[in-house]
C-alpha positions as CSV (number, residue, x, y, z in Angstrom):
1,X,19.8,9.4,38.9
2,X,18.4,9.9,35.7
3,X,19.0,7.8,32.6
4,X,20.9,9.5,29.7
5,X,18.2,10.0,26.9
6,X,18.9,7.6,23.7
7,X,20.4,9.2,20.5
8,X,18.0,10.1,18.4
9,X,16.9,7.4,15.7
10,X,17.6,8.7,12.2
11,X,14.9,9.6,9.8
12,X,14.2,11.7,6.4
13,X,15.9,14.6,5.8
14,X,15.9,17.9,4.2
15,X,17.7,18.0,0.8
16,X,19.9,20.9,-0.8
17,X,18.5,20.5,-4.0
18,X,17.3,22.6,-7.2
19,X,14.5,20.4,-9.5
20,X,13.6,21.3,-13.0
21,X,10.0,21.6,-14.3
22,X,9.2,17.9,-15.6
23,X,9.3,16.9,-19.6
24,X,6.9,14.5,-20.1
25,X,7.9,11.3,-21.7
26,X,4.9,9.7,-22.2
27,X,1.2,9.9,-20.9
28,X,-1.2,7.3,-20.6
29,X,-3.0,5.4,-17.9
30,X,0.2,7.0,-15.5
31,X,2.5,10.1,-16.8
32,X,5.8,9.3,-17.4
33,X,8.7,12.3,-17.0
34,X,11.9,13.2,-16.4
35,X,13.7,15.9,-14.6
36,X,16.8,17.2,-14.5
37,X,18.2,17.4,-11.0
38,X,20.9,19.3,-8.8
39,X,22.1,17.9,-5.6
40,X,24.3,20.4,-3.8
41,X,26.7,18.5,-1.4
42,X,28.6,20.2,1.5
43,X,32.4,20.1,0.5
44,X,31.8,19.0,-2.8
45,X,31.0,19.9,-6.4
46,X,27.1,20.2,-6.9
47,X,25.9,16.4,-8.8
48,X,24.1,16.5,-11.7
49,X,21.0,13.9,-12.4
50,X,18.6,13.5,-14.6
51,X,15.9,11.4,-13.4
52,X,12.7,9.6,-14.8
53,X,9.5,9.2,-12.4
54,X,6.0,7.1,-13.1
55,X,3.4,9.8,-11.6
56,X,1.6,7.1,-9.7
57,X,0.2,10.0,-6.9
58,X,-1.4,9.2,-3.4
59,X,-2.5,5.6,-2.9
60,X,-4.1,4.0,-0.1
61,X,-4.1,-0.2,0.9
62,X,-6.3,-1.3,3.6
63,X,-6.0,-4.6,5.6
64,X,-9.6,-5.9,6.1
65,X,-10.5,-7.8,9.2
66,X,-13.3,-9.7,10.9
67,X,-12.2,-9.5,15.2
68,X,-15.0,-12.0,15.5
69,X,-13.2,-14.5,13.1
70,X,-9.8,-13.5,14.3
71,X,-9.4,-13.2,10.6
72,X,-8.7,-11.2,7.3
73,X,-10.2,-10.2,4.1
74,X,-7.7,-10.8,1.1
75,X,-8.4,-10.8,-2.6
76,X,-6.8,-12.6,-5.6
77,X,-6.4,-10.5,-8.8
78,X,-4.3,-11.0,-12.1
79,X,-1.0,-8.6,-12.3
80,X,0.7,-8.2,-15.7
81,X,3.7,-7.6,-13.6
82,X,3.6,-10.3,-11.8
83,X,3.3,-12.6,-15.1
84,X,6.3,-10.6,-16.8
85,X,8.4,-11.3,-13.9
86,X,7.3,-14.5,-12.4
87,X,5.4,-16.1,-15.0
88,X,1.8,-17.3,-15.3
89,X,1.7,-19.4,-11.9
90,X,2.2,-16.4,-9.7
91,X,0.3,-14.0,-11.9
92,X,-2.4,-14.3,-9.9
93,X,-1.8,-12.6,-6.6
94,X,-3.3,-12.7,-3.1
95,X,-3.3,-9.0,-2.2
96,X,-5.3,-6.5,0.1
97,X,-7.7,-3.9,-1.3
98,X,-5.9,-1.1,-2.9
99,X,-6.2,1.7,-5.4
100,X,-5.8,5.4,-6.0
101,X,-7.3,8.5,-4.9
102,X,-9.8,9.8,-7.5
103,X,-11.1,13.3,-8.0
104,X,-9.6,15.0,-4.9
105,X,-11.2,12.2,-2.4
106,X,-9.7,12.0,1.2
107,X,-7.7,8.8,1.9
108,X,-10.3,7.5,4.3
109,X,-13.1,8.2,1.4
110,X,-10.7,6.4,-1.1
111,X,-10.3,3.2,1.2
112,X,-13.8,2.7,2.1
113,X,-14.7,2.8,-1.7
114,X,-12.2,0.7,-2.8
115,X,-13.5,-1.6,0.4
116,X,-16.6,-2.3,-1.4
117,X,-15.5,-2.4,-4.9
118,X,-13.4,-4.8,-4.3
119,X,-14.9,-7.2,-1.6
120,X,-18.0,-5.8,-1.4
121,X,-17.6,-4.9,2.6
122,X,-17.8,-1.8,3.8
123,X,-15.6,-1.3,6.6
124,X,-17.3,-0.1,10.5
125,X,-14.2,1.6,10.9
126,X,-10.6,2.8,9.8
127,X,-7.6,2.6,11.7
128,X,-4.4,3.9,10.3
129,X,-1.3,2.2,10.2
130,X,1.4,3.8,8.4
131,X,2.2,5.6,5.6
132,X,5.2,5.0,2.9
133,X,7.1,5.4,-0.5
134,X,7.0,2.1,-2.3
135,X,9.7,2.7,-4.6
136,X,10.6,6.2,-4.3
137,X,13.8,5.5,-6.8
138,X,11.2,5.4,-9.8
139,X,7.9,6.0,-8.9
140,X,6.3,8.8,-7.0
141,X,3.8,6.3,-4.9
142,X,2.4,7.2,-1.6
143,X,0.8,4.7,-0.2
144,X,-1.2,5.7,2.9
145,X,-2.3,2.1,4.6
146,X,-5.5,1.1,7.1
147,X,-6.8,-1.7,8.9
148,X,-10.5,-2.1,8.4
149,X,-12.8,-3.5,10.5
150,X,-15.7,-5.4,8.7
151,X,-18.4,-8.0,9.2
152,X,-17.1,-10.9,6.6
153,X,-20.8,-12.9,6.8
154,X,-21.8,-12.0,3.9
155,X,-18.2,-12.0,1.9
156,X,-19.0,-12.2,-1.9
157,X,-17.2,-14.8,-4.5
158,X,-16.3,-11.9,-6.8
159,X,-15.5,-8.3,-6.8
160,X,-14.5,-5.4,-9.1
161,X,-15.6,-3.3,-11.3
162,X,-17.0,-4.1,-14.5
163,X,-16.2,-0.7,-16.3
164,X,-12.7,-0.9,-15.2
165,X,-12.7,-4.7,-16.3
166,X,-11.7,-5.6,-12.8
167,X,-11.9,-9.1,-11.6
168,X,-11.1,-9.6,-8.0
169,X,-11.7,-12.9,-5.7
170,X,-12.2,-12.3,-2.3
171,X,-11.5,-14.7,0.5
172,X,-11.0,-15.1,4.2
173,X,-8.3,-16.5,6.2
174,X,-7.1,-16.5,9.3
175,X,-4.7,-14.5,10.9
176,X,-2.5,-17.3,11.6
177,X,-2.3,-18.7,8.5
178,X,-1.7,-15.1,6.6
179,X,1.3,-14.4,8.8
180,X,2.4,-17.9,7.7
181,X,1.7,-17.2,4.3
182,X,4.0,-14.2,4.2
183,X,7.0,-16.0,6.4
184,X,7.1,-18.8,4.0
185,X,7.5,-16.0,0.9
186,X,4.1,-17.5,-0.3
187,X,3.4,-14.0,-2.0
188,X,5.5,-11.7,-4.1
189,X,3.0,-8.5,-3.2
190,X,4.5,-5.6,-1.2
191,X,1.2,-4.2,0.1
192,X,0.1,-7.6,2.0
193,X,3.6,-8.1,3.1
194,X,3.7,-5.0,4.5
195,X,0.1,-5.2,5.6
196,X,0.3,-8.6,7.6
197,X,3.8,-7.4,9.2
198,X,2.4,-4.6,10.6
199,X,-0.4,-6.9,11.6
200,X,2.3,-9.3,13.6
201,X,3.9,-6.5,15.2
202,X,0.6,-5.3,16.3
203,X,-1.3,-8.3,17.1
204,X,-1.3,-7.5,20.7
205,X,-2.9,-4.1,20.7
206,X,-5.9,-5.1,17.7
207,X,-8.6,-4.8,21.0
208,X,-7.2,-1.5,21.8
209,X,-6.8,0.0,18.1
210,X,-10.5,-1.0,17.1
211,X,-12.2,-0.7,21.0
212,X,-15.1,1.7,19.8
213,X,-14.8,5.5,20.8
C-alpha cells in the first residue's frame, strides 16, 4: 500500500494587483520611489496602498571556503548602519563578500569580481545556494547567494577598492568557530547569518556540492 503523498508546503503566490508607474522621491547612490498600489481581495473591497521602495536591484553574497582548511573566508568592513543602530562597537562588521550587479554582469560574473576585490581570491568554483528578498517590505533586494571554493594560502591583510574608498579586512576561520559565532548572536549581519546557516544545514553534503565535474 502506498503512502498518501504530503500536502503541499506553501510558497509565493500570484497577486491580484494593479501597480502604478513609480514617482521618484529621491535619487542618489540608490533611487528612492513610491507607488501607488491596488490590492484586489476576493470578497472584499479592493485596498488602497501607497508604497515607498529603495531600488537596491540584483545582489549577489558569496560564502568563501578553503575544503583543505575546513574553513571560511570572511571580511570585516565599517557599516554606517550598523553605527546608527548599534553604535561604534559593532560598526565594524564580520560579513561575507557581497555587492551588486554592475553593467548587465551575470550573477556568477558579479561574485567572482566581488571575490577578488574584496579578499583578493578568486574562487575555483561556484556553487549556488539560494536565492532571496532581504527585506522585500522596503527594499527591492535580490540577493542571489554562492559558496566559493578558494585556495586561502595566499589570503591578503586588506581588500577593497580604492576608487570606491572601500576598506575590507579579510580573515579565515574555521567552520566550527563561524557556526559558533552566529549561534552566540556574535554578528548583527544578515548575509553571514544566512550564509553560515545554510552552511550548517549543508555541512554534510560540502564533498558532494564542490566534488569536481
Amino acid at each position: 500500500m502506498s503512502k498518501p503523498h504530503s500536502p503541499a508546503l506553501p510558497q509565493d503566490g500570484p497577486a491580484d494587483v494593479e501597480v502604478s508607474a513609480p514617482r521618484l522621491l529621491a535619487g542618489a547612490y540608490k533611487n528612492y520611489e513610491r507607488f501607488d498600489v491596488t490590492l484586489h481581495v476576493p470578497g472584499s473591497a479592493p485596498l488602497h496602498q501607497e508604497r515607498d521602495v529603495l531600488r537596491a536591484g540584483h545582489t549577489v553574497g558569496i560564502l568563501l571556503y578553503d575544503p583543505d582548511r575546513d574553513s571560511v573566508v570572511l571580511i570585516r568592513q565599517f557599516r554606517l548602519p550598523a553605527f546608527l543602530m548599534l553604535g561604534a562597537e559593532r560598526a565594524e562588521m564580520v560579513e561575507i563578500v557581497a555587492g551588486g550587479l554592475e553593467n548587465g554582469e551575470e550573477a556568477e560574473v558579479a561574485a567572482r569580481r566581488e571575490c577578488v576585490e574584496e579578499t583578493g581570491l578568486e574562487p575555483r568554483l561556484l556553487v549556488p545556494m539560494l536565492r532571496f528578498l532581504p527585506t522585500p517590505g522596503i527594499i527591492d533586494e535580490y540577493a542571489s547567494f554562492f559558496l566559493g571554493i578558494v585556495d586561502a594560502t595566499e589570503l591578503p591583510e586588506r581588500g577593497g577598492m580604492a576608487d570606491e574608498a572601500e576598506l575590507t579586512r579579510p580573515f579565515l576561520l574555521s567552520v566550527d568557530r563561524a557556526i559558533a559565532m552566529v549561534a552566540e548572536g556574535r554578528s548583527a549581519n544578515g548575509y553571514l547569518v544566512i550564509a553560515l546557516q545554510w552552511l550548517a544545514l549543508n555541512r554534510g553534503r560540502l564533498p558532494q556540492l564542490i566534488r569536481p565535474t
